[in-house]
C-alpha positions in Angstrom: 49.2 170.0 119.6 46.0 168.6 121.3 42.7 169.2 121.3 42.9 170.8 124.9 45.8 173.3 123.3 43.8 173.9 120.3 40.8 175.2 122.3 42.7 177.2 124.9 44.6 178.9 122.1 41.0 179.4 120.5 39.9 180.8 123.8 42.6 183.4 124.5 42.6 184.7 121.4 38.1 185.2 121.2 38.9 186.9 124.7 41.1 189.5 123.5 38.7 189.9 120.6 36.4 190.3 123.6 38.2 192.9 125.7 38.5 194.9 122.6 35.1 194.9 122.0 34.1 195.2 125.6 36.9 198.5 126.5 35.5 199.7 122.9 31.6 200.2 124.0 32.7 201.4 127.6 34.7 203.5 125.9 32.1 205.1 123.0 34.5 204.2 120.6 36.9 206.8 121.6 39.4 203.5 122.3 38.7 201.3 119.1 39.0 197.2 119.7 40.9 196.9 116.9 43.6 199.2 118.9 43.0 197.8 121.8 43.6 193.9 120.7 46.6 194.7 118.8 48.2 196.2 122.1 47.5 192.7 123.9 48.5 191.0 120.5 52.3 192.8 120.7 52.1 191.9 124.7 51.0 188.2 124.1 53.9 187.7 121.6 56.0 189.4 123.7 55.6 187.3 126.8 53.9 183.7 126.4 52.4 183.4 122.7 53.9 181.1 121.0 54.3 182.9 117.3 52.1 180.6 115.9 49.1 181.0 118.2 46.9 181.6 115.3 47.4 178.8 113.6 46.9 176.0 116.5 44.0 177.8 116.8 42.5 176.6 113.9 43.1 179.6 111.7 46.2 178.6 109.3 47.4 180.8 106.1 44.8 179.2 103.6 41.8 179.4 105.9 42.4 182.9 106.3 43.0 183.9 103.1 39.8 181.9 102.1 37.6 184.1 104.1 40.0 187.2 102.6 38.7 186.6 99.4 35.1 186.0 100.4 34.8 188.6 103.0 36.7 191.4 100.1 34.1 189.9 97.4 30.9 190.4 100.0 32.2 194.0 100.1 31.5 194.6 96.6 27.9 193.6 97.3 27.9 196.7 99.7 28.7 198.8 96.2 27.2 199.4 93.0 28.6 201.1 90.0 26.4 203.7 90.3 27.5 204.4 94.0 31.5 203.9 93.1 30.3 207.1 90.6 29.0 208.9 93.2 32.0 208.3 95.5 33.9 210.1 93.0 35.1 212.4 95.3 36.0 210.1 97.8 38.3 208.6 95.7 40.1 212.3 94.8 40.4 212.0 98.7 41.6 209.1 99.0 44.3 209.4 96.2 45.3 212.8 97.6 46.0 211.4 101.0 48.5 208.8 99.5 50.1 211.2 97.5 50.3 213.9 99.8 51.7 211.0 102.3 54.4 210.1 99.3 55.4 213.4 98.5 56.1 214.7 102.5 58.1 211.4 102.9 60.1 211.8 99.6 60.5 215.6 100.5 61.0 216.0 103.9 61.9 213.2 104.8 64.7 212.5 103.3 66.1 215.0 105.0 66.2 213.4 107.9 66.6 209.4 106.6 67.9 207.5 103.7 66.7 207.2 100.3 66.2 203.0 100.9 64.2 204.2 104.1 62.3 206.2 102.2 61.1 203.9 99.3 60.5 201.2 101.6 58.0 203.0 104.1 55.9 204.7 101.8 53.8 201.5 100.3 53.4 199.8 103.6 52.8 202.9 105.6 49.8 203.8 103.0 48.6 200.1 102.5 48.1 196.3 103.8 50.1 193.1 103.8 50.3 192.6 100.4 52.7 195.7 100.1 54.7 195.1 103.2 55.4 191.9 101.9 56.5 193.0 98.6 58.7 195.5 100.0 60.4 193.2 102.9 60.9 190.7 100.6 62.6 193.5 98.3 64.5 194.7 100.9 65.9 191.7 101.8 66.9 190.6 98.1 68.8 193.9 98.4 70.4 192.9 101.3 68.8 195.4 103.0 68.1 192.9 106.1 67.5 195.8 108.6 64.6 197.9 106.1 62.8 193.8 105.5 62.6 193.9 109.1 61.1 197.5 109.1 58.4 197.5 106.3 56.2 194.7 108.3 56.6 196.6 111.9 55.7 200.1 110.1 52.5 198.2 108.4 51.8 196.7 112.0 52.2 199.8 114.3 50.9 202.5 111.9 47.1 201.2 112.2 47.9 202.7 116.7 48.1 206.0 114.9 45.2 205.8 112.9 43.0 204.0 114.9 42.1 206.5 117.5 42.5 209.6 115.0 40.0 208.3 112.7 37.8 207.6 115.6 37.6 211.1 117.2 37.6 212.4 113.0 34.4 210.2 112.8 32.9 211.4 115.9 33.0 215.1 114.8 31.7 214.0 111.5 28.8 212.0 112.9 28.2 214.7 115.2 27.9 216.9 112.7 25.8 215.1 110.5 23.1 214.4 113.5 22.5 218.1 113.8 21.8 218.6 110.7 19.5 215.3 110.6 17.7 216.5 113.7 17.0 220.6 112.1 15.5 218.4 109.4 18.5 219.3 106.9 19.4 215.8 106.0 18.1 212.7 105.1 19.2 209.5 104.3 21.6 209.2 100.6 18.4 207.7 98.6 20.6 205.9 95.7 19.4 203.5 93.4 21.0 200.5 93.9 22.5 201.7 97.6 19.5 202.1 100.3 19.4 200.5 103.7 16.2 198.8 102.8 17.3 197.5 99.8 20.0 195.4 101.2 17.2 192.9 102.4 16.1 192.0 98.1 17.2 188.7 97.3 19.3 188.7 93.5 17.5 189.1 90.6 18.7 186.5 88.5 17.0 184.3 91.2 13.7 186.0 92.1 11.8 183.4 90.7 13.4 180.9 92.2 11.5 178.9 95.1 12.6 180.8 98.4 13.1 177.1 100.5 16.2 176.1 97.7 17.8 179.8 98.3 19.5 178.0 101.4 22.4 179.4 103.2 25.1 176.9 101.4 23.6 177.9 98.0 24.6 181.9 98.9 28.3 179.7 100.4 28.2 178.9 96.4 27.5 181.4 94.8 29.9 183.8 96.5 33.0 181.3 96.2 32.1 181.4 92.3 32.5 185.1 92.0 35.4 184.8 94.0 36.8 181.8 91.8 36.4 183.8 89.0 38.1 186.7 90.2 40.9 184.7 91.5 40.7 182.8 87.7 40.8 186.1 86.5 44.2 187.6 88.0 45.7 184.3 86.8 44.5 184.7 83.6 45.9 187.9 83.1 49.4 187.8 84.8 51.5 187.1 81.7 50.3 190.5 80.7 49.7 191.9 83.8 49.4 191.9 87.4 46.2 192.4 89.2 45.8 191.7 92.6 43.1 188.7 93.3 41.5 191.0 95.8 40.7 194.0 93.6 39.5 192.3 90.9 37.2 190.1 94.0 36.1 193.3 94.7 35.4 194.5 91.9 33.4 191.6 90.6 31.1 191.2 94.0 30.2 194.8 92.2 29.4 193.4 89.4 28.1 190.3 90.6 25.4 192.4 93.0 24.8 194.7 90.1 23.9 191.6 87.4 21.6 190.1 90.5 23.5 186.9 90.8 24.6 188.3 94.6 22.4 189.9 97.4 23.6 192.5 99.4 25.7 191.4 102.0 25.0 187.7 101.1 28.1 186.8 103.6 25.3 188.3 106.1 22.4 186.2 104.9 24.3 183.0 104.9 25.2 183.4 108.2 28.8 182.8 108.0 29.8 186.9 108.3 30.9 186.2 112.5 33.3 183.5 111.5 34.7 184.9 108.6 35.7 188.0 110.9 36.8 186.4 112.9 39.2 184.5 110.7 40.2 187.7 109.3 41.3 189.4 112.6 43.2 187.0 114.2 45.2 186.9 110.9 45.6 190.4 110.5 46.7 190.2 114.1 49.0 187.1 113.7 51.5 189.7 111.8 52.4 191.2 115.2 55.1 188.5 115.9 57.3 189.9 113.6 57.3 192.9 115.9 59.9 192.1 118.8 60.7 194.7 121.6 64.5 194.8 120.5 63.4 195.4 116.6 61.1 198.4 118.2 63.7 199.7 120.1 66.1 199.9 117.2 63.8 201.3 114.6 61.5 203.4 117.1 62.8 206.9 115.7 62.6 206.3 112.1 59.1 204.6 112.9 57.8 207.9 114.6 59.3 210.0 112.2 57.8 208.2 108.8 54.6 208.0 110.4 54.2 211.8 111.5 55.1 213.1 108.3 52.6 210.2 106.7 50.1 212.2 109.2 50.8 215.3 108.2 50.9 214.8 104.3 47.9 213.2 104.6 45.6 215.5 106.7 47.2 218.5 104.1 46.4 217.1 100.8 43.4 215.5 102.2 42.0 219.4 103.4 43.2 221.1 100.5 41.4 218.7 98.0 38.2 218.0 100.6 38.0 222.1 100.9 37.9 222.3 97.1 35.2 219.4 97.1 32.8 221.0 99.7 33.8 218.2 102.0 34.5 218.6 105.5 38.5 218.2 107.2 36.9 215.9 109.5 35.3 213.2 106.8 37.9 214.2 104.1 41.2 213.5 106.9 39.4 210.0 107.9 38.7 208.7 104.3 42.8 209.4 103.9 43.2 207.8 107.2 41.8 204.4 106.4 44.8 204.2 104.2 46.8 203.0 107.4 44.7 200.1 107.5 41.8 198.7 105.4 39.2 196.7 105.5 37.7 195.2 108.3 39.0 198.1 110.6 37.7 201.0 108.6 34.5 198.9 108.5 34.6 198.1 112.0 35.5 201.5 113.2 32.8 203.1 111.6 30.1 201.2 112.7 31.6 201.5 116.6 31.4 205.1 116.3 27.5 205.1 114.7 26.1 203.0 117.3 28.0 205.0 119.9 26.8 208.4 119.0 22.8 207.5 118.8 20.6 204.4 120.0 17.9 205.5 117.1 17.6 203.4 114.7 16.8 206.0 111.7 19.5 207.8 113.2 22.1 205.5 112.5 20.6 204.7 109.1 21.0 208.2 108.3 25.0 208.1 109.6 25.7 204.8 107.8 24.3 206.3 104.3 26.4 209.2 104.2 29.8 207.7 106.7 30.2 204.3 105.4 30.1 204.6 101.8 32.9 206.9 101.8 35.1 204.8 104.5 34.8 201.6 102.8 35.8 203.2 99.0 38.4 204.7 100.9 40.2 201.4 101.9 39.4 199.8 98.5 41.1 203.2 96.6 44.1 202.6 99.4 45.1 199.7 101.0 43.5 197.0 98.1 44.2 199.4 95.2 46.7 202.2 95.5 49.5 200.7 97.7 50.2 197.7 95.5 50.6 199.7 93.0 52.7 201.9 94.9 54.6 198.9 95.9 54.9 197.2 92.6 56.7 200.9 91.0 59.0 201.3 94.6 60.3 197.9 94.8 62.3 198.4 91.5 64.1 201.6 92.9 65.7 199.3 95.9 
């Protein structure tokens, strides 16, 4: 390819990021982007895109899942271990959501499909890539060509059910929380090691430190080293066991923040967060040319029918367990929802709806404290945690 192709490929795809974005604040966040550019992904790879769009945009594999591990590891600087503790009953939420999922699948559903079905649409309906691809790839050691095919469409199609439902649970929630801000009932979650205002400190390990040498490549550094180690980390370990690289990068941007050798959100501050989103979108995206009309066609029902009882497991287990914890259907249903797709949409999605329900600036401070927390441990507890477990234990049962 030339340069010319490289650009225009680079161009189509930043416009559908675009449109998203653009039908998304016309919109109030009713219709998230992330919805709205996976549609035009599925009809650009139905019609001209050549599968490999991404890539001759500049975005190969390795590039992306570069800016996977720094963007997961800049999470962690969002977290303390004191607020993971506090989110303690997010993650009962969270787990009771994926169970609730697994358990109306393995009940119900195989009523209706078979057992193979079954085992290889609970992981990827309840987590990310890394599960779909361990159960398509089981799937097809088991000959089960049909069911590979079907574990990566049910990972990229289930996000159109929860995009919109966790939008419109959000909403209420926000909505609720305003009213109670504005009576003078709430205020923002004053933690610790969590506060809006304290994500502008600089590490402690480094306060002493001339501020002209903290440049933005020496934040570049610092982050790719906790992420190195993490990575070194899961190597380390696999004869014994086997850790995802993104959990344990996760975990250790906790750490990391917590020991002052990170800043909050020091992806932010080095000015490389844009990109790095970037990156990780139009990969996430690139997984929709697995997804051809004829495989839709053929596995539509079962699609449907895996994801409605994933929906309704879910929003039970979720409201029995949230109604035990004082915590409300609405916030309770969209922690289990972020399940059906992870980080960046649960980040993204959140964020849309904050800035969509108030222009103030305390206002959204106030939302963020008490909305984004619980989102953001939701996707690590699911997608980055749960499911490749999940995965790991179902993939032996094909």
């Amino acid at each position: 390819m030339n340069y010319l192709s490289q650009l225009l490929a680079l161009v189509i795809l930043t416009a559908i990021l675009f449109i998203g974005d653009f039908i998304s604040i016309r919109t109030k966040a009713w219709i998230p982007s992330v919805f709205i550019c996976a549609l035009l992904f599925l009809f650009g790879y139905w019609t001209f895109f050549p599968k490999d769009i991404v890539e001759i945009a500049g975005i190969p594999p390795v590039v992306a899942t570069m800016m996977m591990l720094l963007l997961i590891t800049n999470m962690g600087t969002l977290l303390s271990v004191k607020e993971l503790k506090m989110q303690w009953k997010t993650i009962l939420i969270a787990l009771a959501g994926v169970f609730g999922a697994a358990i109306f699948l393995l009940t119900i559903g195989l009523l209706f499909f078979s057992k193979e079905t079954v085992i290889v649409a609970i992981p990827p309906l309840v987590g990310g890539i890394v599960s779909a691809l361990i159960m398509s790839e089981g799937a097809a050691e088991a000959g089960l060509v049909s069911l590979s095919v079907f574990a990566i469409v049910i990972y990229v199609t289930q996000g159109f059910a929860g995009y919109p439902l966790t939008s419109i649970m959000l909403k209420k929630e926000g909505k609720r929380q305003l009213e109670k801000y504005r009576d003078g009932e709430l205020q923002i979650n004053k933690l610790e090691e969590f506060t809006m205002t304290e994500k502008q400190e600089g590490p402690k390990l480094f306060k002493n430190m001339p501020e002209k040498y903290d440049t933005r490549f020496f934040k570049f550094f610092r982050l790719a080293f906790v992420a190195y180690l993490a990575f070194l980390t899961s190597e380390l370990v696999e004869p014994l066991v086997t850790i995802s690289p993104y959990v344990l990068c996760l975990l250790f941007g906790v750490i990391a923040t917590s020991l002052g050798f990170l800043e909050r959100q020091v992806l932010e501050k080095a000015n490389g967060f844009g990109f790095a989103m970037l990156a990780l979108l139009l990969f996430i995206f690139s997984n929709l040319n697995s997804a051809t009309p004829s495989m839709m066609i053929e596995i539509l029902g079962i699609l449907i029918g895996c994801i409605i009882l994933g929906l309704l497991g879910m929003y039970i287990f979720s409201f029995i367990i949230g109604k035990i914890l004082k915590v409300s259907k609405e916030m309770a249903f969209a922690v289990s929802l972020t399940a059906f797709y992870g980080f960046p949409a649960d980040y993204i999605i959140t964020v849309e709806v904050i800035e969509s329900l108030t222009k103030d600036e305390q206002e959204r401070e106030v939302l963020t404290s008490h909305m984004l927390p619980p989102m953001l441990v939701g996707g690590f507890i699911t997608v980055t945690m749960t499911s490749v477990v999940l995965a790991g234990i179902f993939v032996n049962f094909l």
